[in-house]
Structures are given as C-alpha cells and as structure tokens.
Short mmCIF file of the C-alpha atoms (twelve columns), coordinates in Angstrom:
data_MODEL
# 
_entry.id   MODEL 
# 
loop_
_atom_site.group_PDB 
_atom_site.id 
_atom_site.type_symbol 
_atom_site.label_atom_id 
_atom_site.label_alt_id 
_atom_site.label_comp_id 
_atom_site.label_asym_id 
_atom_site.label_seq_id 
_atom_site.Cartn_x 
_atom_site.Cartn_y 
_atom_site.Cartn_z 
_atom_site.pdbx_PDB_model_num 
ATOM 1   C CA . UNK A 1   6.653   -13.152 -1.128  1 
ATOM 2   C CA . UNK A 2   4.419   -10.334 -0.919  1 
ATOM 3   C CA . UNK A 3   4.036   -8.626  2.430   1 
ATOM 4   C CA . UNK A 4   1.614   -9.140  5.502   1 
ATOM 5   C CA . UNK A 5   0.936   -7.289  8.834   1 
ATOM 6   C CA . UNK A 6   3.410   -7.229  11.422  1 
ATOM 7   C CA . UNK A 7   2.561   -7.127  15.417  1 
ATOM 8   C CA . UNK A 8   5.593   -8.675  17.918  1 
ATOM 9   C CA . UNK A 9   2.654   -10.075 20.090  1 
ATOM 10  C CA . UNK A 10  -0.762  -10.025 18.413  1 
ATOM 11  C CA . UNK A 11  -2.529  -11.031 22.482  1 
ATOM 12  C CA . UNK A 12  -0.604  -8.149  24.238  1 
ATOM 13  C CA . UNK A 13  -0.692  -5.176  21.700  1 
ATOM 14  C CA . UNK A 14  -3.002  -2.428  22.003  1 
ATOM 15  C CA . UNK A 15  -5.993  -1.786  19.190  1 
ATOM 16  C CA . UNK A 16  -4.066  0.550   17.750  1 
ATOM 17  C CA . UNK A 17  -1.019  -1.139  17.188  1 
ATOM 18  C CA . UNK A 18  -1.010  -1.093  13.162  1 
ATOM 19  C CA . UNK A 19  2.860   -2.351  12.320  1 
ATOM 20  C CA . UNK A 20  2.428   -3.855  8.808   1 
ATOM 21  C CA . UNK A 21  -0.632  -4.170  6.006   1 
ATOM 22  C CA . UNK A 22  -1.791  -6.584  3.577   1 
ATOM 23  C CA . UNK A 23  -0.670  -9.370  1.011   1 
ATOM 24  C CA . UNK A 24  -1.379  -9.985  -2.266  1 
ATOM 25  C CA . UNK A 25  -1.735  -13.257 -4.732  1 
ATOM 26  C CA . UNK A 26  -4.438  -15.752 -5.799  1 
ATOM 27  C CA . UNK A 27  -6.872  -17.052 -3.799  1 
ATOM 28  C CA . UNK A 28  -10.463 -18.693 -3.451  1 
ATOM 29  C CA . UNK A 29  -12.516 -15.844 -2.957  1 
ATOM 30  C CA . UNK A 30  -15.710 -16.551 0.201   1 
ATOM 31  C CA . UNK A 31  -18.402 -15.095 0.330   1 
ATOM 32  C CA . UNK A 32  -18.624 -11.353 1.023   1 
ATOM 33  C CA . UNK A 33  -21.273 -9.143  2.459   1 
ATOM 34  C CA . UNK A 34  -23.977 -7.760  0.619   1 
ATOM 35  C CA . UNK A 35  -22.725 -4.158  -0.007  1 
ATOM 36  C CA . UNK A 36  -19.893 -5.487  -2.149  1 
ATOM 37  C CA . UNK A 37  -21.152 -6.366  -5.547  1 
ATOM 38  C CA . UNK A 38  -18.836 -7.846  -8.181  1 
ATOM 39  C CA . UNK A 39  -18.437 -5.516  -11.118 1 
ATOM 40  C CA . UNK A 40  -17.332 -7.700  -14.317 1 
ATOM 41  C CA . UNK A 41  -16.166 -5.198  -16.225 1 
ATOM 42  C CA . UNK A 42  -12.092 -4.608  -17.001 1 
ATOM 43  C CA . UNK A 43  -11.122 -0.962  -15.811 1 
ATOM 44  C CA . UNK A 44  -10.259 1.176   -19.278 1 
ATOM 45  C CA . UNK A 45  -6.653  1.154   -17.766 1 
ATOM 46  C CA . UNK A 46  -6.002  -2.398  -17.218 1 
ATOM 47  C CA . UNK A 47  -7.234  -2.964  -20.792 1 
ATOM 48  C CA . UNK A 48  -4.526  0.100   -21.619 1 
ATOM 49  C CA . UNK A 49  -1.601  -1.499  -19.739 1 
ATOM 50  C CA . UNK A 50  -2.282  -4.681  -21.646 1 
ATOM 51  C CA . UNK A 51  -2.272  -3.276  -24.438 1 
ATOM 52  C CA . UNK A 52  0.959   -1.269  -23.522 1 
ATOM 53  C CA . UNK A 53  3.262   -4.252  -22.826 1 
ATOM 54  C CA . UNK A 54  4.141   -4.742  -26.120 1 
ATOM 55  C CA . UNK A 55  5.858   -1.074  -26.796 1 
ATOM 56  C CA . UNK A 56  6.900   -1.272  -23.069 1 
ATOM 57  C CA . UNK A 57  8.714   -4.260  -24.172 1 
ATOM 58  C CA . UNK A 58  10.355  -2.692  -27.338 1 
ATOM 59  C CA . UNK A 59  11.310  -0.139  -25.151 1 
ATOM 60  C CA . UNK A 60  13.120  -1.860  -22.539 1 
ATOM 61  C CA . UNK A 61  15.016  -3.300  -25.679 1 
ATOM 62  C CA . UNK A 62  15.958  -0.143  -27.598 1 
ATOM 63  C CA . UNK A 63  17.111  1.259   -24.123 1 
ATOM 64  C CA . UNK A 64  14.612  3.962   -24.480 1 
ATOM 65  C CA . UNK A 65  12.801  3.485   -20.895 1 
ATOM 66  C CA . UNK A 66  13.718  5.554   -18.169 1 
ATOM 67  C CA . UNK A 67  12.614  6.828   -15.077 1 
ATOM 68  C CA . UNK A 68  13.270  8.922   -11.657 1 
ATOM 69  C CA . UNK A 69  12.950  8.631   -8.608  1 
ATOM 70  C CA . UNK A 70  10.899  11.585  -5.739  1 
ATOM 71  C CA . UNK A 71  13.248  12.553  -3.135  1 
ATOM 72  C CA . UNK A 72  12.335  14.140  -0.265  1 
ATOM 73  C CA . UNK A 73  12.901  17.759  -0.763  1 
ATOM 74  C CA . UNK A 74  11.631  18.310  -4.401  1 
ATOM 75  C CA . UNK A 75  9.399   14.521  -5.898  1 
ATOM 76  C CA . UNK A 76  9.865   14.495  -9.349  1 
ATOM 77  C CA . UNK A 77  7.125   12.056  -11.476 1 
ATOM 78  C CA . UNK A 78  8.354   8.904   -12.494 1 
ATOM 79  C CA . UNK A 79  8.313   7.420   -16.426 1 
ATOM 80  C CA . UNK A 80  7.157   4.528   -17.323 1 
ATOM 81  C CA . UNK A 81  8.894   2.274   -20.063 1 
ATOM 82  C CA . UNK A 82  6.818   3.526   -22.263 1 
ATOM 83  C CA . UNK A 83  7.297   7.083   -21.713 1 
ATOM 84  C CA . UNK A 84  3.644   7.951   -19.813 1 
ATOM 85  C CA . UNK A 85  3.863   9.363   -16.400 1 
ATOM 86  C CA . UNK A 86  4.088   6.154   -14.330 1 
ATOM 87  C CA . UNK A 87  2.533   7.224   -11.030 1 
ATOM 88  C CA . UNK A 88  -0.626  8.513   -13.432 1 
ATOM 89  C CA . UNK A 89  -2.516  5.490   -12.223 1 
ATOM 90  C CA . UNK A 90  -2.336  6.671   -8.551  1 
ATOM 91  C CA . UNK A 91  -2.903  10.679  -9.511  1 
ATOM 92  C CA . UNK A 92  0.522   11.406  -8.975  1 
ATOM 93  C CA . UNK A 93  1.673   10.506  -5.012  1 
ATOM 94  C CA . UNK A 94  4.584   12.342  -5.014  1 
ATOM 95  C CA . UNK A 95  2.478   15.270  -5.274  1 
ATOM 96  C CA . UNK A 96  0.290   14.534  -2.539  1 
ATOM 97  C CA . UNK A 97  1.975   16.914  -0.128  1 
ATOM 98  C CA . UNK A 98  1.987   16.729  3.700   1 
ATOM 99  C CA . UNK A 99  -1.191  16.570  5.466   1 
ATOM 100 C CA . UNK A 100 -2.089  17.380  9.305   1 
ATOM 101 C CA . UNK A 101 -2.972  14.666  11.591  1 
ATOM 102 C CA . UNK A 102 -3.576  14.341  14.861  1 
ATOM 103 C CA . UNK A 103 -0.070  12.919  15.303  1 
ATOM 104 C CA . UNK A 104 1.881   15.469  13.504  1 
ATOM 105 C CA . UNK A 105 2.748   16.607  10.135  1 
ATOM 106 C CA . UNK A 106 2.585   13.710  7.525   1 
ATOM 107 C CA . UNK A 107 4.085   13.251  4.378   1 
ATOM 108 C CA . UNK A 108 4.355   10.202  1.617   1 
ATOM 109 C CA . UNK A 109 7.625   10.733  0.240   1 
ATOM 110 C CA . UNK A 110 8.384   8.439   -2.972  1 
ATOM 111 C CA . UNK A 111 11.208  6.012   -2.333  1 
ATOM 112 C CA . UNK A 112 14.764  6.993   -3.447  1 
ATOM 113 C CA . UNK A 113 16.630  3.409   -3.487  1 
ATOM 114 C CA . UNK A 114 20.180  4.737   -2.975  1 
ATOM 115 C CA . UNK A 115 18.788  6.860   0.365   1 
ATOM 116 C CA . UNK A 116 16.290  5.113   1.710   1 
ATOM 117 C CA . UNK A 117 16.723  0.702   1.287   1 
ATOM 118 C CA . UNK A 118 19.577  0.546   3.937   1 
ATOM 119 C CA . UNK A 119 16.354  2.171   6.388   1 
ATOM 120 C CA . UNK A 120 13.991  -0.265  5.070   1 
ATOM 121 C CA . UNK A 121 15.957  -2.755  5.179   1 
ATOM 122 C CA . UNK A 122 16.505  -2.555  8.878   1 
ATOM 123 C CA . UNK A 123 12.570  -1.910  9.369   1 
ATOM 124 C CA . UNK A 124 12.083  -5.456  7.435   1 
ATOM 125 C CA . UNK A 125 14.861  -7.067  9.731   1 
ATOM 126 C CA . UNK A 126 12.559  -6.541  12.956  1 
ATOM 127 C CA . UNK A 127 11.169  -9.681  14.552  1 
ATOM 128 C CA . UNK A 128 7.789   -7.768  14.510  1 
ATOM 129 C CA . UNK A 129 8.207   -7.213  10.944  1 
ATOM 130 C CA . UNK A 130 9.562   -10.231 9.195   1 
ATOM 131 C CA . UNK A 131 7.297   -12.624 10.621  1 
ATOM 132 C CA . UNK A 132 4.584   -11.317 8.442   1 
ATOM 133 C CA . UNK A 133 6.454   -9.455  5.333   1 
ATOM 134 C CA . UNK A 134 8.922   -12.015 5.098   1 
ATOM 135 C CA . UNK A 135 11.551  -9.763  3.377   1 
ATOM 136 C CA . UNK A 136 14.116  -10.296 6.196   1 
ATOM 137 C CA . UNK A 137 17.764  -11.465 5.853   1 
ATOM 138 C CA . UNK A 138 20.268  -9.666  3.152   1 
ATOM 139 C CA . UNK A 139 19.529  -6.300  2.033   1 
ATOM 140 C CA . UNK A 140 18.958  -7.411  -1.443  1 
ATOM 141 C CA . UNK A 141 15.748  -9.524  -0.655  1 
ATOM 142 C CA . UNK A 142 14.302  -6.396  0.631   1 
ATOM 143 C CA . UNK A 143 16.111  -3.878  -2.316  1 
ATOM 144 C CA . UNK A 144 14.660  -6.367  -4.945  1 
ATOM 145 C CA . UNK A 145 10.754  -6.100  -3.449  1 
ATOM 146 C CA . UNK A 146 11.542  -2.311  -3.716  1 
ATOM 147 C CA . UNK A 147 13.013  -2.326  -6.783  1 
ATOM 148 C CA . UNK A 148 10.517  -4.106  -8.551  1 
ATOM 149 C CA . UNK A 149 7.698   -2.224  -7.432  1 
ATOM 150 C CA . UNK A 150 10.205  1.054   -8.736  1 
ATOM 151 C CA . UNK A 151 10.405  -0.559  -12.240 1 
ATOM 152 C CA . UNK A 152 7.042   -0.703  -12.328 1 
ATOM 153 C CA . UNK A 153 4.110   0.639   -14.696 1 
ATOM 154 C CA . UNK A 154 2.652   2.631   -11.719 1 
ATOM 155 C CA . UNK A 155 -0.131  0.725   -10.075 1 
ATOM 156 C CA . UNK A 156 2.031   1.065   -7.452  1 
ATOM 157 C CA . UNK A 157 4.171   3.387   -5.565  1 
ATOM 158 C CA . UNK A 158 6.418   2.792   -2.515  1 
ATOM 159 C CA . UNK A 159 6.808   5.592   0.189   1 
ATOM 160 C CA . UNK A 160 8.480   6.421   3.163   1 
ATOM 161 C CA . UNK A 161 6.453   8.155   5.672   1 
ATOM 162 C CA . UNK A 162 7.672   11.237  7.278   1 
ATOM 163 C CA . UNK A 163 6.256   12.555  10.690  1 
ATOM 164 C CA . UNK A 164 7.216   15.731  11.748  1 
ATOM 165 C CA . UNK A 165 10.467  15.090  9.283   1 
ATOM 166 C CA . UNK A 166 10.833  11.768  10.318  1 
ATOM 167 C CA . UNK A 167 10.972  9.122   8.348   1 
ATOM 168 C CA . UNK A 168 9.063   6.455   10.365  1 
ATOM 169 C CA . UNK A 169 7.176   4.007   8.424   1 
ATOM 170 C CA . UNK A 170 6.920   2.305   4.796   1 
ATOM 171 C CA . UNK A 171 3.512   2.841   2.746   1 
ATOM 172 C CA . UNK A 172 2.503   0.996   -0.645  1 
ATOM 173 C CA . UNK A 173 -0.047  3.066   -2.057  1 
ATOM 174 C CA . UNK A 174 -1.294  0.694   -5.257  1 
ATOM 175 C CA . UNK A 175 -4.300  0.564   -6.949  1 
ATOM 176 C CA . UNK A 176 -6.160  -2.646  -5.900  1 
ATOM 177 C CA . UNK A 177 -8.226  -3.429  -9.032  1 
ATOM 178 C CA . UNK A 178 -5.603  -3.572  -10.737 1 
ATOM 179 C CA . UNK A 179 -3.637  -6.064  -9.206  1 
ATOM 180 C CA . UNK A 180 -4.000  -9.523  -9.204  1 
ATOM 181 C CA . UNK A 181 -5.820  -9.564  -5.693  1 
ATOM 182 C CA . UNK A 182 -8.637  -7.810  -7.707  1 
ATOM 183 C CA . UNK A 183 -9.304  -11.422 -8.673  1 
ATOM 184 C CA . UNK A 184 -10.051 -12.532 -5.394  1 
ATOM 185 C CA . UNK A 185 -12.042 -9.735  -4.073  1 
ATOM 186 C CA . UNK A 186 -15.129 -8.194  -5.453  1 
ATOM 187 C CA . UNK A 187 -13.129 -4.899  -6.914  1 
ATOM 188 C CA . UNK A 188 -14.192 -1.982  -8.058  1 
ATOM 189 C CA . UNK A 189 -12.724 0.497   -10.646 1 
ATOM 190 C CA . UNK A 190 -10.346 2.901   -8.786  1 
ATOM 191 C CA . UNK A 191 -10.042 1.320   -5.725  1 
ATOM 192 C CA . UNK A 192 -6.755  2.064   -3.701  1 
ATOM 193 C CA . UNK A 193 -5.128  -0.119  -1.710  1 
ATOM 194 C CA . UNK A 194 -2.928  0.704   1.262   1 
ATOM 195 C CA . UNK A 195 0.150   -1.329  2.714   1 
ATOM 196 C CA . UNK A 196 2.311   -0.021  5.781   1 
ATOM 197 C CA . UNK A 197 4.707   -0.607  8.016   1 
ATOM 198 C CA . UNK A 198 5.342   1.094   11.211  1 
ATOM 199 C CA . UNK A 199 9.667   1.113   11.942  1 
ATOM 200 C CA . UNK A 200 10.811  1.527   14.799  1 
ATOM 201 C CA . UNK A 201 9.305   -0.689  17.995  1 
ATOM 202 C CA . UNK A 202 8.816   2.915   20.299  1 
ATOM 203 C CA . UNK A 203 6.148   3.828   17.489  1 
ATOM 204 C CA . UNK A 204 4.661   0.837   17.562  1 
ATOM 205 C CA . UNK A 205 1.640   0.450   20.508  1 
ATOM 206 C CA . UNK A 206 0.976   4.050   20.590  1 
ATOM 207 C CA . UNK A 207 -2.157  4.733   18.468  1 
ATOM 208 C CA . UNK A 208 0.388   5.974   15.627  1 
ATOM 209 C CA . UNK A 209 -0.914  3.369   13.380  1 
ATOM 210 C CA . UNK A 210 -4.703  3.741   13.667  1 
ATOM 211 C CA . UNK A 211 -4.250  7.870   13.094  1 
ATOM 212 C CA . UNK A 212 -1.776  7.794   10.047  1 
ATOM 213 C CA . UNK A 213 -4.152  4.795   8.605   1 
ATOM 214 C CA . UNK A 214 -7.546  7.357   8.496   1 
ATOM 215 C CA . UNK A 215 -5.137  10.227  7.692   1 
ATOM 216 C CA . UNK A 216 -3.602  8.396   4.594   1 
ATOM 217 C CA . UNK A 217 -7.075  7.057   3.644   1 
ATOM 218 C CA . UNK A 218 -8.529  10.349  3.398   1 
ATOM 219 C CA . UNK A 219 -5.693  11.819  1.842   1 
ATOM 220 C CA . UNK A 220 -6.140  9.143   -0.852  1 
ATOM 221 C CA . UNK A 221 -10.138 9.949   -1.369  1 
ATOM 222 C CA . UNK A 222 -9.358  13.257  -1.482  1 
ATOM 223 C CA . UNK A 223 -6.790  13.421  -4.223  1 
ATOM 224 C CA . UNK A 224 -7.995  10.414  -6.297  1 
ATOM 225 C CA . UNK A 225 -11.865 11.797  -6.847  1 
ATOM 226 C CA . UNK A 226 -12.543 8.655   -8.895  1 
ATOM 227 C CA . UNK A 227 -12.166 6.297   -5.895  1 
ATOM 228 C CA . UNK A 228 -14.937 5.303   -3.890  1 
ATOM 229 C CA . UNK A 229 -13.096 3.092   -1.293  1 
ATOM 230 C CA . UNK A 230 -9.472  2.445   0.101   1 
ATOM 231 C CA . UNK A 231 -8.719  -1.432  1.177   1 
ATOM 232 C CA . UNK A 232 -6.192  -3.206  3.155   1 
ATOM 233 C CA . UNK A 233 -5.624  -7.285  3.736   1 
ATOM 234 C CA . UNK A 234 -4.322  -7.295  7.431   1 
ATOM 235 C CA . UNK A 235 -3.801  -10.926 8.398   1 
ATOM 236 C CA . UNK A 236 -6.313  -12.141 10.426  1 
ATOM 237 C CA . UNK A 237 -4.284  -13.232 12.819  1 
ATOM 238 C CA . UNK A 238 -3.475  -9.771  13.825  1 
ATOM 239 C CA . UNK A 239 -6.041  -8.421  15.965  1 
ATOM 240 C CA . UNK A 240 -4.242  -5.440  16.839  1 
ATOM 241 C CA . UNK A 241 -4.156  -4.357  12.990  1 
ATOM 242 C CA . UNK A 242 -7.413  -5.350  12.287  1 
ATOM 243 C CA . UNK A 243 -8.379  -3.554  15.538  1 
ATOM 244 C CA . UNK A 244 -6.344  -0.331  14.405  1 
ATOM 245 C CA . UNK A 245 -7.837  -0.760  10.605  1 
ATOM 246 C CA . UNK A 246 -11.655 -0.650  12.592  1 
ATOM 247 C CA . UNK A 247 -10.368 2.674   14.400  1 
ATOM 248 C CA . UNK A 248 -9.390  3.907   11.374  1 
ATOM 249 C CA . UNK A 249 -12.738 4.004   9.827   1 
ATOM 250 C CA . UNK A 250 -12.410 1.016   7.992   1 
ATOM 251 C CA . UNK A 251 -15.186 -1.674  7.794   1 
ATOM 252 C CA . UNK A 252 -14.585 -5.617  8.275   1 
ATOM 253 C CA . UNK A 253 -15.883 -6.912  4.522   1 
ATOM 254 C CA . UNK A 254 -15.014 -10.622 4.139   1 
ATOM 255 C CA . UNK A 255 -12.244 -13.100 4.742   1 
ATOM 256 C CA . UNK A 256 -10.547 -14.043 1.791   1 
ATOM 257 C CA . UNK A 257 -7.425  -16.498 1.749   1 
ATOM 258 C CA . UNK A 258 -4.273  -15.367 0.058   1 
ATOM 259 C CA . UNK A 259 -1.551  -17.907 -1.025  1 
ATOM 260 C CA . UNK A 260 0.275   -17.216 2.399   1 
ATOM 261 C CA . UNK A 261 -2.428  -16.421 4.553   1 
ATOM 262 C CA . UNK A 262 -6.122  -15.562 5.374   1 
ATOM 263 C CA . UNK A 263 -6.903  -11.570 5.348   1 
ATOM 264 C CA . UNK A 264 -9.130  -9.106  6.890   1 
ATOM 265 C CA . UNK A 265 -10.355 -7.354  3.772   1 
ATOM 266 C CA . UNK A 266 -11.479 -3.791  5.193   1 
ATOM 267 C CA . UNK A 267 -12.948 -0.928  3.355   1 
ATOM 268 C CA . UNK A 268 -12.909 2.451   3.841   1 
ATOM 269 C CA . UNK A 269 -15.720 4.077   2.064   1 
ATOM 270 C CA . UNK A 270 -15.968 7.425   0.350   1 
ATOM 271 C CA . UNK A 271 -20.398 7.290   1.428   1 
ATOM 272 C CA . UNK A 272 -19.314 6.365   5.247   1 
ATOM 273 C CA . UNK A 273 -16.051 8.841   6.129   1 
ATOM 274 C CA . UNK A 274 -17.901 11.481  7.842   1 
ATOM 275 C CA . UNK A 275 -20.228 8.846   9.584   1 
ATOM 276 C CA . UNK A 276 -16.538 5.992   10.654  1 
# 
C-alpha cells in the first residue's frame, strides 16, 4: 500500500511536525480551485515510457538490464532496463548536491538497499510511522516498497536524507504527472512530487519538517527548470503535516480521496516562492 503521513498524535503535535507525506492510487477527483486547470494533453515522456515497455521488456528477458545504485560518498546514475539514464525523468537527484538550510547541511542521497533498508526499516516500524505508511512488520514488506521503486523506469527516486551527515529521514522525489495520481488531480507536465518521512521521534516536533520541506522544494525548482510546482498528498487527518506543508510555502489546493484515504493536495508554486 502506498504511503501516507505519519504524526504519533495529530491534536498534540506542533505545526511543524511533518513525519510522513502523501499516497498515491485512483480516486474520484472534487472539485479544485480555480488556479488549477486540467491540461489534457499526455507529457512527451509518458507517451515515451509507453512506448518503451516493449524493449524494456525484451530486455529484462535477454538479461541485458542493469542498473546501480548512489551511495553516499560518490552517487552514480542509475540505468534503466532499457539502457537510458533512469533518474533522467527527475534531472538526475543523485546529483543534486547538499544544500544549506536553516537546519543544517542537507543532502538527498539515493538509496543503497544493502546499507540503508535495515534503517528504513526501523523508521517504518515506528507507531508514528506505520499508522499512515503501512509498511510495518518484516523487513521485506518495507525492502520490497524500496525495491520496486529501485527497479523502476525513474519517475521515481528514493532517498535518504542526510543532515549535517546524518541520515535522518526518507524522501520520494517522483514526478507526479506521471504517476497514476496524475489521474486524480489536475496535473501538469513536470510536476514533482515530494514524499518524506522524518525517523527518529527526537526530530519529530521540532520545526525540522516544515524547513527541510521548503528547502527540498526549492531545491527541486531549482534543478528541474521545467517544473512549475512541487505537490504533496498529506492525509487530511494530519493537521500537523498539513500545518508544516502551509509553513513550507505550500498552498491548500483541493481534497481529493485516494483508495486509502482523503489528501491535502498542496502546491508549491514556482510564480509564488519568493511571495510563501
């Protein structure tokens, strides 16, 4: 099951208590506000992935598709199945580099399975944590989520976040219109979506998750100049995350219901970051 936001206790945690982001899935879409306009046409790269899936399957077969993974000293570029640079659809993450923020030094660091899912794992087994990501219990539920997102074409890249040379949360950068929640919302080409995770409970309540949320935002505007926005899904439910999405210089957009819940979808715009 796709993951949600996480808060222990969503009436006692401060507004910038942001411990997990955003699900993904069908839904009945309501209605939005009037700055979000429904554009009908297919991005050039979903149309390209499409058409892709038949040599990515011939690949897979012939034992031809490989890729790596970034570690933390020296991120290396993951390949696809069918040979193309699979983080291409995200202008290359692992080579976002550490950016200052008011918190400390940040960096998104790829995942590397064999050194970093026994740390996830734990994250995912917090009470704060599973009750909205749902990939609690054996190791394996939460290696195959990671896994699969790994093996993928590259809408999608999981990362640990390092503060100060920390590792101290879990990030899914993705690229929104091209997933299927792009169905349910009205995308637009290029948009970026964010998912995160804050570990350990002492981060948690501190105004870590409102700061790395604008930081990683802006970090994703400035290296992907063809996106105009950066989204999250917080659950509803959560105020605290919605509360630390709003201090983030996000925007409340619309509700929209997901098959295991009803989201927040916030927006932070390219036109409003000097001005939110």
């Amino acid at each position: 099951m796709p993951p949600t936001d996480a808060s222990a206790n969503a009436a006692t945690a401060t507004a910038t208590d942001a411990d997990a982001c955003t699900a993904r899935g069908p839904a009945e879409v309501p209605g939005t506000d009037c700055e979000d306009t429904l554009d009908l046409r297919l991005p050039d790269e979903f149309l390209a992935l499409i058409a892709n899936e038949t040599v990515g399957a011939a690949a897979q077969q012939s034992g031809v598709a490989s890729r790596t993974q970034a570690g933390a000293g020296n991120p290396a570029q993951a390949v696809g199945v069918d040979g193309s640079a699979r983080d291409d659809l995200l202008d290359t993450v692992a080579d976002w580099g550490p950016v200052a923020t008011p918190v400390g030094l940040f960096h998104l660091v790829p995942v590397r399975p064999e050194r970093d899912l026994p740390l996830i794992g734990g994250w995912m087994n917090a009470p704060a944590v599973a009750e909205y990501w749902e990939l609690d219990g054996p190791q394996n539920r939460t290696e195959d989520h990671v896994r699969a997102q790994l093996a993928g074409d590259g809408r999608c890249v999981p990362c640990l976040g390092v503060l100060d040379g920390v590792p101290m949360s879990y990030w899914e950068i993705y690229r929104a219109d091209l997933d299927p929640v792009a169905r349910h919302y009205p995308a637009r080409p290029h948009d970026t979506g964010i998912h995160l995770l804050i570990g350990a409970a002492a981060d948690r309540g501190r105004g870590l998750g409102s700061a790395l949320l604008r930081s990683v935002a802006d970090l994703a505007l400035d290296k992907r100049p063809a996106c105009a926005r950066v989204i999250a899904e917080p659950d509803v439910r959560n105020a605290p995350s919605v509360s630390a999405f709003l201090s983030a210089g996000f925007r409340f957009s619309a509700e929209i219901d997901l098959p295991d819940k009803r989201a927040a979808l916030m927006i932070r715009d390219r036109s409003l970051r000097d001005l939110m």
